[in-house]
N, C-alpha and C positions, 0 to 999 in steps of 0.2 A: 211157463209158470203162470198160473192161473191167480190174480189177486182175491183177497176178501173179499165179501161185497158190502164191508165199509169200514174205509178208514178215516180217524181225527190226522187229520194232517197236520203236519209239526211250523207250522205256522199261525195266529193270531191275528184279528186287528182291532181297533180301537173301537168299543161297542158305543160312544156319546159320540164318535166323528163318524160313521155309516149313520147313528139315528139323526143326525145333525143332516147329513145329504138328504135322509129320506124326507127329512120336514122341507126341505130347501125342495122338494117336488110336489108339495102339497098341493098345486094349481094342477099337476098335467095328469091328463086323462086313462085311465087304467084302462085297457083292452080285455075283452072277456073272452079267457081259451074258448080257439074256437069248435076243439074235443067234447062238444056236450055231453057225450055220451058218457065222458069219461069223473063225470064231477054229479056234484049236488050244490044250490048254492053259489057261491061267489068267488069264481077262483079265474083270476084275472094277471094281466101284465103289463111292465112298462118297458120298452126297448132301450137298453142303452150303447148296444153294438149290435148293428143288423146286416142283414145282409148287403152287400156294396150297391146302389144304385137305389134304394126302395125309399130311401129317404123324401116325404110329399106322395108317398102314395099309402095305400091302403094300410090301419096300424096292422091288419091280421098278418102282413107281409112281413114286417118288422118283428114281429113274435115268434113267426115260424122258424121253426128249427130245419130248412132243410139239410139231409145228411148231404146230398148232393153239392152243395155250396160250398165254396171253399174262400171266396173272398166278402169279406168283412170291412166296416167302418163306423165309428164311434157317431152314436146319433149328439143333435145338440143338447139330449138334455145331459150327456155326459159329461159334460165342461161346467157344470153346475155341482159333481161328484168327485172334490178330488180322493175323499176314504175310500168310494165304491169304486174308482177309478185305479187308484195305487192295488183293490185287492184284487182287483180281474186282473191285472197284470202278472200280480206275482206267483202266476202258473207258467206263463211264457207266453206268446201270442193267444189273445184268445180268439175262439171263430164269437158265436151269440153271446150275449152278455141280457141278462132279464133282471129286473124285479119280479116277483112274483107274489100275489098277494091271497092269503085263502082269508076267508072273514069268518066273523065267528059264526057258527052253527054247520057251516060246511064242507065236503067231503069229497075228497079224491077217491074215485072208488080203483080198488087194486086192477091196476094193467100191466104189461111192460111196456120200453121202450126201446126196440133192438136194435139197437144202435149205436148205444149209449153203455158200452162194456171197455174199459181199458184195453182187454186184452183184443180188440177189435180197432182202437187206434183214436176215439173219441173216451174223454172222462167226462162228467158230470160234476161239478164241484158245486155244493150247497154253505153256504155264508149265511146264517140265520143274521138278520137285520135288528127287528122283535120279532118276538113269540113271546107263550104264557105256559105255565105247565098243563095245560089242557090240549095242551097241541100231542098228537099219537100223529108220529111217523115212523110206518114200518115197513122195511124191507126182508121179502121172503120170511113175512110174519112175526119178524121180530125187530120191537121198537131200538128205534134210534135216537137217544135225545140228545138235543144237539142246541149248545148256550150261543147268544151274541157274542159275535165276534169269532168265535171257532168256525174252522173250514173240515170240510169234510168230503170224502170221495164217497158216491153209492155210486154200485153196480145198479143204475135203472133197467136195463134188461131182462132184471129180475122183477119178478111180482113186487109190488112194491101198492102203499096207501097210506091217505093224510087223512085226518080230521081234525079241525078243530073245535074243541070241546069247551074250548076258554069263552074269555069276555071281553080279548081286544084280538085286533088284526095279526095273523103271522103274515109277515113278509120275506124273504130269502132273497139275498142276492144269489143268482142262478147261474152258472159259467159252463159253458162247455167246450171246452179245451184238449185241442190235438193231445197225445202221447205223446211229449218231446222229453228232451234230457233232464230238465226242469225239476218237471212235474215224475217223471220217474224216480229220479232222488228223491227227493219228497216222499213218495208212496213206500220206496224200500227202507226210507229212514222208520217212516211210521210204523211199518209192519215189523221194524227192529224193534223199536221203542214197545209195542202191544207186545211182544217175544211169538209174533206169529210164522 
């Protein structure tokens, strides 16, 4: 059974206690993806679960998403986030955990990421942090809009592109999370709930 490639997941969280972490990070330093080819502009990130040992080294190593990797560990700026912290969790273990920030005027130009398909065993879960209505995100050409505090699964495997069109910063907390029991319930409730 092939899922949508996107669902509002039947979970919530509190949009003034994630903007609340994100100010409580205003000091640490954003990393700029290091996919140039794949952006326009400023489209950067902060680790807050990386891969297990990279912690003091390189941030591009903290950012990367390898598929390969299977162990993972809560960076320090994590303990600074308990909102961002309780919502990576409540998928079931996660592997990467990112902020991710696009700034205004710039643009994810449409790629996939194949890797990144449920029915493949990794989800993608998108927690908008802020945004502004000028934010266009769309998967397989058709936009997603997506409020603070709502969680959301895309198929990134699919064509998929951001812009931000607004006059402040989009940020998302970024989760990429195995396929467990969890997160399955979740996705078969929500595809009840849409009547899909």
């Amino acid at each position: 059974m092939a899922f949508p490639d996107r669902l509002k997941l039947p979970v919530a969280f509190d949009p003034a206690g994630l903007a609340a972490d994100l100010a409580a990070l205003a000091a640490a330093p954003w990393t700029p993806h290091f996919v140039e080819q794949n952006y326009a502009g400023d489209w950067s990130a902060i680790a807050l679960r990386a891969p297990k040992g990279t912690a003091g080294q390189h941030p591009i190593r903290q950012i990367y998403s390898d598929p390969s990797i299977t162990e993972f560990e809560d960076t320090p700026l994590m303990d600074a986030c308990p909102h961002l912290r309780a919502a990576a969790r409540a998928f079931g273990p996660p592997h990467a955990v990112r902020l991710m920030r696009l700034t205004p005027g710039s643009v994810i130009k449409e790629h996939t990421d194949h890797d990144l398909a449920a029915e493949d065993g990794m989800a993608r879960i998108h927690v908008p942090v802020a945004t502004n209505p000028g934010v266009v995100f769309e998967v397989n050409r058709r936009r997603v809009d997506m409020a603070p505090g709502e969680a959301w699964y895309l198929r990134l495997a699919d064509p998929h592109r951001v812009a931000n069109r607004g006059a402040s910063d989009r940020v998302h907390l970024v989760i990429d999370a195995p396929l467990n029991a969890t997160l399955e319930a979740l996705m078969w409730q929500a595809m009840a709930e849409a009547g899909a």
